[in-house]
N, C-alpha and C positions, 0 to 999 in steps of 0.2 A: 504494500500500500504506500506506495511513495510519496506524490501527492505535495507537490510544490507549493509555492506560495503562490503562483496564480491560481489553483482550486479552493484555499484558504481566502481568497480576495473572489472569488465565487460563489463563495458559500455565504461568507461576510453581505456582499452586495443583496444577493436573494434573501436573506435575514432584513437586511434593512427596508426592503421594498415591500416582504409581509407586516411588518410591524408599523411600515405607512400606509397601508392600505387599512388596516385592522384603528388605525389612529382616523383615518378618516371618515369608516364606517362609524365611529362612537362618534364623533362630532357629526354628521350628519343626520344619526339617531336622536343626541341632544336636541338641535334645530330645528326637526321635524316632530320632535312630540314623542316621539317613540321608545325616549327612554324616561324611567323613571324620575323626575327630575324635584330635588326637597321633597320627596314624601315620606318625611319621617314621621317615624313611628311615638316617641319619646319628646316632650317639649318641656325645658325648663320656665315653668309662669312663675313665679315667686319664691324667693326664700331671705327669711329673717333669723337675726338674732336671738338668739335665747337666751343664750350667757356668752361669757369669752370663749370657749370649744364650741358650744353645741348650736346647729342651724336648722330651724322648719323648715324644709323644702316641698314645692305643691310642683307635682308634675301633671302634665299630661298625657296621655297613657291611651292611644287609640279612642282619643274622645271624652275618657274621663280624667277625673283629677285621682290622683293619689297625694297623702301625706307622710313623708318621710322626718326622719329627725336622725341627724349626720352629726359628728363629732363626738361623739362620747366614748365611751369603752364599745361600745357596738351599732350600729347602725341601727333603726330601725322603722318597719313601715308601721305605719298609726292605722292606716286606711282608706277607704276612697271614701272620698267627698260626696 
């Protein structure tokens, strides 16, 4: 398997002409709608102080809220709203 530097500048080139092709289908998808574009799942709406560690956090969560409380020895979820 010999295999010079010209097959390595070969191989190299068809590597980069898939990887622009494959770069232009994703932008094209973007601009046309066709990909998912911001549709997350998870939204951070609010969070407050409790004390100097611990924060209320209210997420959104596929539409609803949840209540978390972060800093302390453990995390933990309170609830949906």
């Amino acid at each position: 398997m010999g295999g010079g530097l010209g097959q390595w500048a070969t191989v190299a080139g068809a590597l980069a002409v898939v990887l622009g092709l494959l770069w232009g289908a994703a932008r094209l998808a973007r601009r046309s709608g066709l990909a998912a574009q911001g549709a997350r799942r998870i939204r951070l709406v609010e969070t407050t102080p409790i004390d100097s560690r611990r924060r209320a956090v209210i997420l959104r969560v596929d539409g609803r809220e949840a209540l978390i409380v972060t800093g302390g020895p453990q995390d933990s979820f309170i609830g949906w709203l």
